[in-house]
C-alpha positions in Angstrom: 149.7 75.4 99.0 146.7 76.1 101.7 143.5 74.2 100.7 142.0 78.3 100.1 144.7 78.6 97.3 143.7 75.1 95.4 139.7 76.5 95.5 140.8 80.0 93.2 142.8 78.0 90.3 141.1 78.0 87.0 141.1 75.7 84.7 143.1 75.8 81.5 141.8 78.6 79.4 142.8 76.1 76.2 139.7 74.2 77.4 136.8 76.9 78.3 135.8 76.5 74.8 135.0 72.9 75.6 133.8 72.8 79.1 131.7 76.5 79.4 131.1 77.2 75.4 127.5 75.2 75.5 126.5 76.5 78.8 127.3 79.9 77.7 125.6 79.6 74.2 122.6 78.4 75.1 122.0 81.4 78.0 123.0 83.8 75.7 121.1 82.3 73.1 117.8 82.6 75.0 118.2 86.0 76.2 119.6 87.7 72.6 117.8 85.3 70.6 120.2 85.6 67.9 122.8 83.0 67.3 125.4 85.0 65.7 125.3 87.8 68.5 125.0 84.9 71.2 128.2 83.3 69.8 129.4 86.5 69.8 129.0 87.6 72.6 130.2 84.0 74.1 133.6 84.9 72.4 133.6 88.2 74.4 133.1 86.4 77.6 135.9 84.2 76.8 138.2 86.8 76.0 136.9 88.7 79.2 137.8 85.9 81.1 140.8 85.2 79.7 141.9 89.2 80.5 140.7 89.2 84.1 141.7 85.7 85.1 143.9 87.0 87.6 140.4 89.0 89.4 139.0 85.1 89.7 138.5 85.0 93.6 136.9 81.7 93.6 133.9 82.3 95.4 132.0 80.7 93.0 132.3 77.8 90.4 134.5 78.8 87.2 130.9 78.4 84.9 129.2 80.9 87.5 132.1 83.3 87.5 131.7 83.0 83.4 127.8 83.3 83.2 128.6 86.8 85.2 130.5 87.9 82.5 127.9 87.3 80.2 125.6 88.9 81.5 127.3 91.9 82.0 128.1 91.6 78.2 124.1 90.5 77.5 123.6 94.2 79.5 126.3 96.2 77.3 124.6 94.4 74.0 121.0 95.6 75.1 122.7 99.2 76.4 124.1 99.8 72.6 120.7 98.2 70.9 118.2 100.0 73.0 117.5 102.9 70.6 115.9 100.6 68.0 112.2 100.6 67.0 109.8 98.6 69.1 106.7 96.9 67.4 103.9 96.9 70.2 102.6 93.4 70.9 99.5 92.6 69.3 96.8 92.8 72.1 93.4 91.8 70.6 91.4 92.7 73.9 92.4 96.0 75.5 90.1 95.6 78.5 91.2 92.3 79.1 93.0 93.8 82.1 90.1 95.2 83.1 89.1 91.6 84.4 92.2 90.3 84.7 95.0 92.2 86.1 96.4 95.4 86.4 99.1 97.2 83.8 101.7 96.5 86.8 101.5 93.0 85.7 99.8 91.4 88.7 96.8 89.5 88.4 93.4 90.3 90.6 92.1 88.1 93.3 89.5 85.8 91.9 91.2 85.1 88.6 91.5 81.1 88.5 94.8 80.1 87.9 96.4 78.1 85.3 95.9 74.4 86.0 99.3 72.9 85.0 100.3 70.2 87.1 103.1 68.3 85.4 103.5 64.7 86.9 106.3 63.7 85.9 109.9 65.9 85.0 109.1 65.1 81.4 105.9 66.7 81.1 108.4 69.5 82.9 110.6 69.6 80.3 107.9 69.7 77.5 107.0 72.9 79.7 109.7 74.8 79.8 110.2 73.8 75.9 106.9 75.5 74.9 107.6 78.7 77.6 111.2 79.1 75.6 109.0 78.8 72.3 106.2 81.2 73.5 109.1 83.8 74.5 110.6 83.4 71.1 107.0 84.3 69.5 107.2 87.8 71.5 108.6 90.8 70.1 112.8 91.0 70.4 113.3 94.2 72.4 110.3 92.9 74.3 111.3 89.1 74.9 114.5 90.2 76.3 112.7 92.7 78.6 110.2 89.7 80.2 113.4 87.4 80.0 115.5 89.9 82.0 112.9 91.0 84.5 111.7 87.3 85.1 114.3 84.6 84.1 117.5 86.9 85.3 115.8 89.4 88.3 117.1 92.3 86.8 116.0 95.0 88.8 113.1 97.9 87.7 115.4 100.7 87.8 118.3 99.0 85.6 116.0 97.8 82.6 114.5 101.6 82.6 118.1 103.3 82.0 118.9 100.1 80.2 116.0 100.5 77.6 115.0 104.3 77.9 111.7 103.4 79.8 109.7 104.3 82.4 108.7 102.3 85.4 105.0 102.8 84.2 106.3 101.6 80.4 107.7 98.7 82.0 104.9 97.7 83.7 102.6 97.8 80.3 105.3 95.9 78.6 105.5 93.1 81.6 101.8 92.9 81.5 101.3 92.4 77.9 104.3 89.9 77.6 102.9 87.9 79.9 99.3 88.2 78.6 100.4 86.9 75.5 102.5 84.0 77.2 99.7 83.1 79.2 97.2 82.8 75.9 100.6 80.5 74.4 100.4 78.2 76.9 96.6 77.8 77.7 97.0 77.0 74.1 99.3 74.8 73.8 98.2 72.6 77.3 94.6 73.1 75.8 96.1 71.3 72.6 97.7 68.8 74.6 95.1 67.7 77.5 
């Protein structure tokens, strides 16, 4: 067997359950924000897996090759759930991005930046603990919007045919989301410094 041939054998599918099921919860889990369709959809994965085993090229590691599928399932859950009615986000100060950014999302020169400066990895773990529970306060259609766009890099165009949006509806939504995550955490480091 060449060394090539060693680097494109999977593991034992008997123990995917065991060595990807909590990696794959837990990204679906932030993205659908629903644990029954995240363990659903982590049983779909498997089963994708399982089907197209043979397709594995080994290019990447068996958990990357795995979080692929997922996301391609995440995409085909959002595809099928995108007609449902979205709630606009409460937004107390419309001409706050008058002074603040513009609907694109993008914030003007001159605005002061948030002064988080975690010292130590614990205070960045206490971070991204409050940013996961900020993005769970936001609207569902609209968390996994912001958490596509920003925590995955899915591009403009594919979230628009994805959720039956424009690029200028996008943009609003963006902007708003992370208005409101940017009051969360001022908030919450206000709270805490």
């Amino acid at each position: 067997m060449l060394a090539s041939d060693s680097m494109t054998a999977l593991s034992d599918p008997n123990d995917w359950v065991e060595r990807h099921g909590s990696l794959l919860f837990s990204f679906a889990l932030t993205r659908v924000r629903d644990r029954a369709t995240a363990e659903d959809l982590v049983q779909e994965t498997l089963l994708a897996a399982l089907r197209s085993r043979g397709n594995f090229q080994g290019r990447s590691s068996e958990s990357t090759w795995m979080v692929g599928i997922l996301k391609n399932k995440i995409m085909d859950h959002f595809r099928k759930t995108s007609r449902e009615v979205d709630h606009p986000l409460p937004f107390e100060n419309e001409q706050l991005y008058e002074t603040t950014g513009d609907w694109a999302g993008h914030w003007k020169e001159g605005l002061t930046p948030m002064h988080v400066s975690p010292e130590t990895e614990t205070e960045m773990q206490e971070l991204r603990a409050k940013l996961d529970s900020c993005i769970q306060e936001l609207p569902g259609r609209i968390a996994s919007i912001f958490t596509l766009r920003e925590l995955d890099h899915a591009k403009t165009e594919d979230l628009c045919k994805e959720f039956s949006i424009s690029p200028t509806n996008l943009g609003v939504i963006l902007y708003r989301a992370r208005a409101q995550l940017r009051r969360c955490l001022e908030k919450y480091w206000m709270s805490t410094q």
